[in-house]
C-alpha positions as CSV (number, residue, x, y, z in Angstrom):
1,X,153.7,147.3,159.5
2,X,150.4,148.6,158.6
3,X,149.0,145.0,160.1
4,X,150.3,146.1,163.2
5,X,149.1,149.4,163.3
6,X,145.6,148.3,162.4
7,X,145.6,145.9,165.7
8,X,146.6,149.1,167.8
9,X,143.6,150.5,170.0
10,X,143.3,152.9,172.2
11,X,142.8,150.4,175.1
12,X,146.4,148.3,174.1
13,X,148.1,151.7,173.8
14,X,146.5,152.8,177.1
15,X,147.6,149.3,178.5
16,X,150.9,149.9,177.2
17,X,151.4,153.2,178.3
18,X,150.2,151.8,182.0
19,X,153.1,149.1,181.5
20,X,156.0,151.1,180.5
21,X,155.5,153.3,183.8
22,X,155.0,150.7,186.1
23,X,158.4,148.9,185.1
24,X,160.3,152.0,185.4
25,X,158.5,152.3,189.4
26,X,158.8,148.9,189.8
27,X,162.8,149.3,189.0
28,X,162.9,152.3,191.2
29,X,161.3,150.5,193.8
30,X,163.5,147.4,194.0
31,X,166.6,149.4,193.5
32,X,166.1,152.2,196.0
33,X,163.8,151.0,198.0
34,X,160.4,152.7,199.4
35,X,161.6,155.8,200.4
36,X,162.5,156.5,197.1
37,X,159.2,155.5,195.2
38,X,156.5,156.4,198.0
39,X,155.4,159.0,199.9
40,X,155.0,156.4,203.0
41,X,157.3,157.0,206.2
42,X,157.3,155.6,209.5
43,X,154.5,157.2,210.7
44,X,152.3,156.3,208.0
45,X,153.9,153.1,206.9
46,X,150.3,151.7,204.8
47,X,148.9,153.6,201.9
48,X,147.6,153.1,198.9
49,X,149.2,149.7,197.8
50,X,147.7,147.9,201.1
51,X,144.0,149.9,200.4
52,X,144.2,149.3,196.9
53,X,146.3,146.1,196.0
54,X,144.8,143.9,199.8
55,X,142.2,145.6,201.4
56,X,139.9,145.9,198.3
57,X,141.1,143.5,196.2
58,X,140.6,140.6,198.6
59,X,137.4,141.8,198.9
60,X,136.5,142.1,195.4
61,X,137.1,138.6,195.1
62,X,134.8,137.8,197.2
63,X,132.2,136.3,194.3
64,X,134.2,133.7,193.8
65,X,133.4,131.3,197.2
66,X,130.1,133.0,197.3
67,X,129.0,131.7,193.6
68,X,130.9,128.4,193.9
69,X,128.7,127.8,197.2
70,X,125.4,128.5,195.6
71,X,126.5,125.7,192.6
72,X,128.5,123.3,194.5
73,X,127.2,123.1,197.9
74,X,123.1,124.5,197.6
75,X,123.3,123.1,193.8
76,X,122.1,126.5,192.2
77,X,122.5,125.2,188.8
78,X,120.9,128.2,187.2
79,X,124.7,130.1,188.5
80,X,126.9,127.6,186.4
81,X,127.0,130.2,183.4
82,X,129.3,132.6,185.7
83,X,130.8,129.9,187.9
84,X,134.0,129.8,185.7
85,X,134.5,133.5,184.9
86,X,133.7,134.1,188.8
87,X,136.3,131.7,189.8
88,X,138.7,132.9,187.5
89,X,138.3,136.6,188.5
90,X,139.0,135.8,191.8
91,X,141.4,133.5,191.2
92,X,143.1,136.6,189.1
93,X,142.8,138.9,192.0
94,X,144.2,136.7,194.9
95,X,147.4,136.3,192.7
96,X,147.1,140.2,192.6
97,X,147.2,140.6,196.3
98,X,150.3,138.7,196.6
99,X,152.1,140.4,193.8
100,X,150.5,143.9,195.8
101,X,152.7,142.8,198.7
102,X,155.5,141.6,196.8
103,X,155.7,145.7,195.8
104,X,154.7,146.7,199.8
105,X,156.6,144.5,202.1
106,X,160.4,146.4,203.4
107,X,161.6,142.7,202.8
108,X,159.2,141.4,200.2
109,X,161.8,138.0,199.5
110,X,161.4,136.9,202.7
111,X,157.3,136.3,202.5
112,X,157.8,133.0,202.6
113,X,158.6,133.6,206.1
114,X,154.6,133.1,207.5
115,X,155.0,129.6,206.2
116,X,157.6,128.5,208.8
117,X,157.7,131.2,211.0
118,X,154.4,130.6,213.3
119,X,152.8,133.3,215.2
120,X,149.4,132.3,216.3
121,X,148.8,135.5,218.1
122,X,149.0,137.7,215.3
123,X,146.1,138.3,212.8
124,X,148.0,138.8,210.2
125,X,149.7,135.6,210.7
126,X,145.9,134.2,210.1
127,X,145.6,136.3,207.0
128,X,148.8,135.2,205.3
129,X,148.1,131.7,205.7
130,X,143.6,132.3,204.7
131,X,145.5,134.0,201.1
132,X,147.7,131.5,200.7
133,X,145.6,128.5,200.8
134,X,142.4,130.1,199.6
135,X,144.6,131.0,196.2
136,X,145.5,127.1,195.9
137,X,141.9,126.3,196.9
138,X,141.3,128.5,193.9
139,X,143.7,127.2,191.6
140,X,142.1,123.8,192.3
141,X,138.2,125.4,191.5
142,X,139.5,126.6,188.1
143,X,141.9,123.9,187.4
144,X,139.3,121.5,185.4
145,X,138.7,124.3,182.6
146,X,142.4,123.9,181.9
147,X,142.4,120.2,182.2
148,X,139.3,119.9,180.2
149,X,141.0,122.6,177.0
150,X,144.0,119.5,177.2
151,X,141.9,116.6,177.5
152,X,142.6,115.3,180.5
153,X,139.9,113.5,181.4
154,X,142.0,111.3,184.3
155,X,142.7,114.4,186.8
156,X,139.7,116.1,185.2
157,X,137.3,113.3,186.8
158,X,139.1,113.2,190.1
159,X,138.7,117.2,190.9
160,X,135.2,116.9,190.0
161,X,134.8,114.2,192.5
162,X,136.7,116.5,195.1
163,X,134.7,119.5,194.1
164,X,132.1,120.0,197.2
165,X,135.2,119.5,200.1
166,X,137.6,121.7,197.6
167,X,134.5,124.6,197.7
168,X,133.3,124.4,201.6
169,X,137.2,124.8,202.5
170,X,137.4,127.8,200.5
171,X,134.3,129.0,201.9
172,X,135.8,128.5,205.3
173,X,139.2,130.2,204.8
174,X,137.1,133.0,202.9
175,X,135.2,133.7,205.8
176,X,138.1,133.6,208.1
177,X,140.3,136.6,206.5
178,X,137.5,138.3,205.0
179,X,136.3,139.5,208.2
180,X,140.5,139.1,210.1
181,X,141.3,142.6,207.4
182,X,138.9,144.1,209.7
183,X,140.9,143.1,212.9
184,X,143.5,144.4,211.7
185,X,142.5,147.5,213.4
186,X,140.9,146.7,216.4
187,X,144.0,147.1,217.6
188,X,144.1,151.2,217.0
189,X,140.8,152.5,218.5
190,X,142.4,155.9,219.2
191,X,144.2,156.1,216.1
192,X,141.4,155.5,213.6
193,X,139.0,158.2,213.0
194,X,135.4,157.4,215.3
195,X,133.3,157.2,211.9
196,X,135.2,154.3,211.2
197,X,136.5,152.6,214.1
198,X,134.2,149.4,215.8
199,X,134.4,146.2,217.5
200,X,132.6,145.1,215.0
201,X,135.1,145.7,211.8
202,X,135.7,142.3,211.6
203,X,131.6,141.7,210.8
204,X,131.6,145.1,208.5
205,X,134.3,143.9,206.3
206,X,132.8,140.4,205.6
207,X,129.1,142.0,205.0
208,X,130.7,144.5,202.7
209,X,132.9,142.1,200.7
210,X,129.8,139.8,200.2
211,X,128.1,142.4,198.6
212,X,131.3,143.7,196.8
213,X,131.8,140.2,195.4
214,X,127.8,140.2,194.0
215,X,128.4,143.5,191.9
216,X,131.8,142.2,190.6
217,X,130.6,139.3,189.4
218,X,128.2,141.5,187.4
219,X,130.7,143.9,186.6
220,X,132.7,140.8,184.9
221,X,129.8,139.6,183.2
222,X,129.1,143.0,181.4
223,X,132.1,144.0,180.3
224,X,132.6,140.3,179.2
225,X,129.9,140.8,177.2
226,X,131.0,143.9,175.9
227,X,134.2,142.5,175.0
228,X,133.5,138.8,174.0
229,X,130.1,140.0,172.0
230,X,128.3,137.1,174.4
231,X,124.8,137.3,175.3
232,X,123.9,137.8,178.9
233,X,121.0,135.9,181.0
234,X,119.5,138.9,182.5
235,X,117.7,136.7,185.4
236,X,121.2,135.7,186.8
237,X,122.1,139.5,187.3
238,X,118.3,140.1,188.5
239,X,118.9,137.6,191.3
240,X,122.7,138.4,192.1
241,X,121.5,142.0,192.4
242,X,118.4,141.0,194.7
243,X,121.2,139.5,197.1
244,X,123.7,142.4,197.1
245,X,120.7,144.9,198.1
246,X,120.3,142.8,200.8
247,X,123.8,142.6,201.5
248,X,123.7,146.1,201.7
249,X,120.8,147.1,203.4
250,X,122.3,144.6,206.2
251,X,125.6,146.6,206.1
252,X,123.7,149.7,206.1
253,X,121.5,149.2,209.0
254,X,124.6,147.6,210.9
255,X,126.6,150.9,210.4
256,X,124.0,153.0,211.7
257,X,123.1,151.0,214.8
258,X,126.4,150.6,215.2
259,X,126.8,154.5,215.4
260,X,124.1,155.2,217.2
261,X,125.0,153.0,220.3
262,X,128.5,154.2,220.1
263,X,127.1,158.2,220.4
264,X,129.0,159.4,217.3
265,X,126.3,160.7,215.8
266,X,127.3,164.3,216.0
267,X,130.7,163.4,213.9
268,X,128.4,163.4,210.9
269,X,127.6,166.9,210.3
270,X,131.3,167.8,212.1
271,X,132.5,170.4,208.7
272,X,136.0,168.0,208.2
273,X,137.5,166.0,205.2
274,X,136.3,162.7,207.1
275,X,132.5,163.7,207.5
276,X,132.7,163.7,203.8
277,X,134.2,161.1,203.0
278,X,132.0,159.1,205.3
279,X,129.0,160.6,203.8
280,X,130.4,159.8,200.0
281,X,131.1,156.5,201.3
282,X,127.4,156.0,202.6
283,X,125.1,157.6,199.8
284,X,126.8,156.7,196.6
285,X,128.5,153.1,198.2
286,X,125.1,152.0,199.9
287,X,121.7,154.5,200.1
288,X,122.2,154.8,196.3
289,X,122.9,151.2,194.8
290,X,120.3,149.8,196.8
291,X,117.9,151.8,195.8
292,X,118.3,151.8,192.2
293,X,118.8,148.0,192.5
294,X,115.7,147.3,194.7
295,X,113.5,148.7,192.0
296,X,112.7,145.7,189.4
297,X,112.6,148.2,186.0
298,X,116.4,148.8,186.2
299,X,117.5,145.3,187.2
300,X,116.0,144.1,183.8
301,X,118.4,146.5,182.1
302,X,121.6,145.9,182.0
303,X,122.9,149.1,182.1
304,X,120.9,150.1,184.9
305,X,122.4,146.9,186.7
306,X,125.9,148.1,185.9
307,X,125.5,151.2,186.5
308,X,123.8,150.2,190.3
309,X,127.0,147.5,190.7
310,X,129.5,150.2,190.0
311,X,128.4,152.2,192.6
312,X,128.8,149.6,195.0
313,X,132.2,148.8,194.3
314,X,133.1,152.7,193.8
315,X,131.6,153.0,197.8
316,X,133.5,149.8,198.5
317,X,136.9,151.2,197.8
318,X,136.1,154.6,199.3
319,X,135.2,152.5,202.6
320,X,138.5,150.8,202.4
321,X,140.2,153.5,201.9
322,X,138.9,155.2,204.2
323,X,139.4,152.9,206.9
324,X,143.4,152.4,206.0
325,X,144.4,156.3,204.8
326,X,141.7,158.8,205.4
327,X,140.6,157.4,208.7
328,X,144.9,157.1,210.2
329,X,145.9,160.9,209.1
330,X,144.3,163.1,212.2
331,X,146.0,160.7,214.6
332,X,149.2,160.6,212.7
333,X,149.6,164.5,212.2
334,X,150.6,163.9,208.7
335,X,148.7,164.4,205.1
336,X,149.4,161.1,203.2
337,X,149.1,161.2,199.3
338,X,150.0,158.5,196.9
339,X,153.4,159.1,194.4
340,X,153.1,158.9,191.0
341,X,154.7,155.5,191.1
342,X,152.7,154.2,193.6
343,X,149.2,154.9,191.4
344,X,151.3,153.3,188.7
345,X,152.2,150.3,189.9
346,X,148.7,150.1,191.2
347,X,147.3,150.5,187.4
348,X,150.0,148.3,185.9
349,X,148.6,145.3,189.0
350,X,145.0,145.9,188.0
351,X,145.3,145.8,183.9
352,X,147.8,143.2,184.2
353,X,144.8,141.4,185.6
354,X,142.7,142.5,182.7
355,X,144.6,141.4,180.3
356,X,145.0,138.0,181.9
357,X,141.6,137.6,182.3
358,X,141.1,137.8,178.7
359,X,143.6,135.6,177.2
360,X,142.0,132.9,179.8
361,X,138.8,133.5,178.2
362,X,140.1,133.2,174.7
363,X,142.4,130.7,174.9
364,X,140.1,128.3,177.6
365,X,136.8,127.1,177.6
366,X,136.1,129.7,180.8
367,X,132.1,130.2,178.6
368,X,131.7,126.8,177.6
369,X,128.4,125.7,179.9
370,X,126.7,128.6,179.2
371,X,122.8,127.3,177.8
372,X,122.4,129.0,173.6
373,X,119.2,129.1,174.5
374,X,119.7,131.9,177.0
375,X,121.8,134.1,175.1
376,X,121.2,136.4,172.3
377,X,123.7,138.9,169.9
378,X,124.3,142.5,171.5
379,X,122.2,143.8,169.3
380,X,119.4,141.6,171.4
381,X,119.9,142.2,174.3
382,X,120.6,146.2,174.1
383,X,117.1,146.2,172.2
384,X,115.6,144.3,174.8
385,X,117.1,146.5,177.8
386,X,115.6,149.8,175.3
387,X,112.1,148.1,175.0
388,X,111.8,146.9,178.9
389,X,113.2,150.6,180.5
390,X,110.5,152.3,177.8
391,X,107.7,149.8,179.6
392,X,105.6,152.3,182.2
C-alpha cells in the first residue's frame, strides 16, 4: 500500500481525476445523446469538440510531414533525432481527431459511411478521406520503431525501402486537408465574422498549421526532456524556430494584406468581443512569438524557445477558435459556451494522448538515433541556457 502511494503524483492523480469525469460525459453522451451533454443546438451545431478535438488538432500535427520531408525527401539528417517522437506525436493526434468525432458526430457509428458513400462535391468528403489515409500513412512512418523493438528485421527492411513514396504521399494528403479545414467555410461569408472570413482560408490554415507543427515539435522535445531527463540539441530547436518565424511572418503579412484589400480595416478598433479576440489572436499568436524567436539570445535557451513556441500554439488555438465559435455567434444570435462535459471529454482526449505518448517512449526505441555526443544531463543544459541568456 504504501508502494502505491509513493508512485502517486500530482500529475497521475490530475490525470485520473481528468479520466473519471470524462467516462461519466462520455456515458452521458452515448446514452442521452448531445442535447443532454452539450450546450450545442441547431443553430450552433459545432463547438468546442470540432475547434478543439479537429480544427486544431489536425493542425498541431502538422510537424509530423513537415519533419519527415526535411529527412526523407531533402535528407536533412541533422532532423533524425526528433523524426520518431515528431511522427509519433502526430501519429497520436490524428487518432485523436477521429476519436474527437467519434464524441461529435449525431450518428458517430456510421463514420464509416465516407468510405463507401462518395461525394466528390463536398469538402468534407476530401477531409474524411486526407485523415483517414494520412493516419495509415502515419502508422506506416512509425511502424519500423515497433518492428525494430521485436526484431523484425524482414518487414523492417521492406518499409525502409518504401520510406520516400510512404513520406511524399503523406506530404500530399497533408497539404490537401490542411488547407480543405479552411474551406470549410468558404461557404458562410455572411455568417462568419469579416475579421475572419477570406477566400483565402484555405491558404491561412495551411501557413498557420506549418508553423503550428514547428513549435509542437519543440513543445514535444522540451517537455520530453523534462520528463525523460534527455538532453536536447539546442541547434535543432534554433533552426526549427528560424522556420516557424518565417512561417509566421508569412501568415502575418498575408492577414494584413489580406485585410487591407478587403477594406475591414475599421473592424479593428470596432469596441466588441471579436476585435479582441482578433487582436489577442494577432499580438500574442504571431507579433509576439516572432519577435522573441527572431532574436538569436533566446533561441539558444531553451526556455526562451519554449516559452516563444507556446505562444504560437496558444495564438493557434485562439485563431481556430475563433474562426469555428467566436467568429459564427453574431450571425447566429446565440452566445455559445462549452458544458462541463464537453471541456471534459476534451481533457480526457488530450491526456489520453499524453499518456500514450509516454508509454511509446518507454516501452519503444522512439530516442534511439539520437547522436551521445549531442546531448548532455539537465543539469547541462539548464547551466548552459543560464550562462548563454547572462552573455551581453
Amino acid at each position: 500500500m504504501k508502494k502505491l502511494i509513493a508512485r502517486l503524483t500530482f500529475w497521475k492523480c490530475f490525470a485520473a481525476a481528468i479520466f473519471a469525469a470524462g467516462a461519466y460525459a462520455t456515458f452521458v453522451r452515448f446514452a442521452y445523446g448531445l442535447g443532454r451533454s452539450t450546450n450545442l443546438n441547431d443553430l450552433y451545431p459545432w463547438g468546442l469538440w470540432i475547434g478543439i478535438d479537429v480544427m486544431c488538432g489536425v493542425g498541431l500535427a502538422a510537424g509530423g510531414f513537415t519533419i519527415a520531408a526535411l529527412v526523407h525527401i531533402f535528407h536533412v539528417k541533422r532532423f533524425e533525432p526528433i523524426l520518431h517522437p515528431t511522427i509519433l506525436t502526430a501519429f497520436l493526434g490524428y487518432l485523436l481527431v477521429i476519436i474527437g468525432l467519434m464524441f461529435d458526430l449525431g450518428r458517430p457509428f456510421e463514420i464509416w459511411h465516407a468510405i463507401i458513400m462518395w461525394n466528390p462535391h463536398s469538402v468534407m468528403f476530401e477531409v474524411a478521406w486526407c485523415v483517414m489515409l494520412y493516419t495509415v500513412v502515419l502508422a506506416l512512418e512509425f511502424a519500423p520503431v515497433v518492428l525494430k523493438r521485436f526484431k523484425m528485421s524482414r518487414p523492417l527492411s521492406i518499409l525502409r525501402r518504401l520510406a520516400i513514396p510512404i513520406v511524399i504521399m503523406g506530404v500530399l494528403l497533408s497539404t490537401l486537408h490542411q488547407s480543405s479545414l479552411g474551406s470549410l467555410y468558404l461557404i458562410v461569408p455572411e455568417r462568419l465574422y469579416p475579421l475572419w472570413y477570406s477566400p483565402y482560408l484555405p491558404v491561412f490554415f495551411y501557413v498557420s498549421a506549418l508553423a503550428a507543427g514547428c513549435a509542437m515539435v519543440i513543445f514535444e522535445s522540451y517537455l520530453s526532456a523534462r520528463v525523460f531527463h534527455r538532453g536536447l540539441d539546442l541547434k535543432i530547436l534554433d533552426e526549427i524556430s528560424r522556420i516557424a518565424v518565417v512561417l509566421l511572418a508569412v501568415h502575418m503579412v498575408m492577414r494584413v494584406m489580406d485585410g487591407y484589400y478587403r477594406g475591414i480595416a475599421n473592424l479593428l478598433f470596432v469596441p466588441r468581443m471579436e476585435t479582441y479576440l482578433y487582436w489577442f489572436e494577432m499580438i500574442v499568436g504571431v507579433i509576439a512569438p516572432a519577435i522573441l524567436l527572431s532574436q538569436a539570445k533566446v533561441r539558444k535557451s531553451r526556455n526562451g524557445t519554449f516559452a516563444g513556441t507556446v505562444l504560437v500554439i496558444i495564438g493557434f488555438v485562439t485563431g481556430r477558435l475563433n474562426v469555428v465559435i467566436t467568429g459564427m455567434q453574431a450571425s447566429a444570435g446565440i452566445s455559445y459556451f462549452p458544458s462541463w462535459m464537453e471541456v471534459s471529454i476534451t481533457l480526457s482526449i488530450v491526456t489520453f494522448g499524453f499518456v500514450v505518448f509516454s508509454v511509446a517512449a518507454k516501452y519503444l526505441p522512439v530516442y534511439e538515433d539520437e547522436d551521445p555526443k549531442q546531448e548532455g544531463s539537465l543539469h547541462e543544459v539548464w547551466t548552459e541556457d543560464l550562462h548563454l541568456v547572462s552573455q551581453p
